[in-house]
C-alpha positions in Angstrom: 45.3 -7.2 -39.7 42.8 -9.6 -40.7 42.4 -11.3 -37.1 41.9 -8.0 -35.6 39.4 -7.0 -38.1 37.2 -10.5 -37.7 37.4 -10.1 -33.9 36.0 -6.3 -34.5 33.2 -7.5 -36.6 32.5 -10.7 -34.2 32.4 -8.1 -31.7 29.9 -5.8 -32.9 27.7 -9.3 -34.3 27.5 -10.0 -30.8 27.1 -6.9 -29.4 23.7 -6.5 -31.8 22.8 -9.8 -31.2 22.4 -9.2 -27.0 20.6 -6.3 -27.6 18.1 -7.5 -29.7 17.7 -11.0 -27.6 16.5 -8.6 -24.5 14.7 -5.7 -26.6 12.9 -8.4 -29.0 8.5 -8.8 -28.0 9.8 -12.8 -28.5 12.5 -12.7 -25.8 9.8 -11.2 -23.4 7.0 -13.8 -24.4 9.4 -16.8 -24.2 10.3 -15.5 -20.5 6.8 -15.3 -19.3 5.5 -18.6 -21.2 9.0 -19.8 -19.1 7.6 -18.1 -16.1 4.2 -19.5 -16.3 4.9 -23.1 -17.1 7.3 -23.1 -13.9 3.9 -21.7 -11.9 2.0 -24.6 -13.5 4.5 -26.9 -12.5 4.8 -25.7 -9.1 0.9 -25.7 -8.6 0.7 -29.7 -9.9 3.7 -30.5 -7.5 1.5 -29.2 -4.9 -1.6 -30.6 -5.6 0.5 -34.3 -5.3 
């Protein structure tokens, strides 16, 4: 009873947990400060 209850609650943790990683402004921001450091790379690998 009490394994099946902690895997319930783990569930729903992570179930909240991935839907407020990809709704969250900071998830977005972190993607396109990912995004734009890869451009910057890319355009300094190019210049070399």
């Amino acid at each position: 009873m009490a394994l099946s209850k902690y895997r319930t609650d783990a569930a729903i943790a992570a179930n909240e947990a991935e839907a407020a990683q990809t709704g969250s402004p900071a998830y977005w921001v972190c993607l396109a400060l990912l995004l734009a450091t890869a451009a910057l790379a890319a355009r300094i690998a190019s210049l070399w």
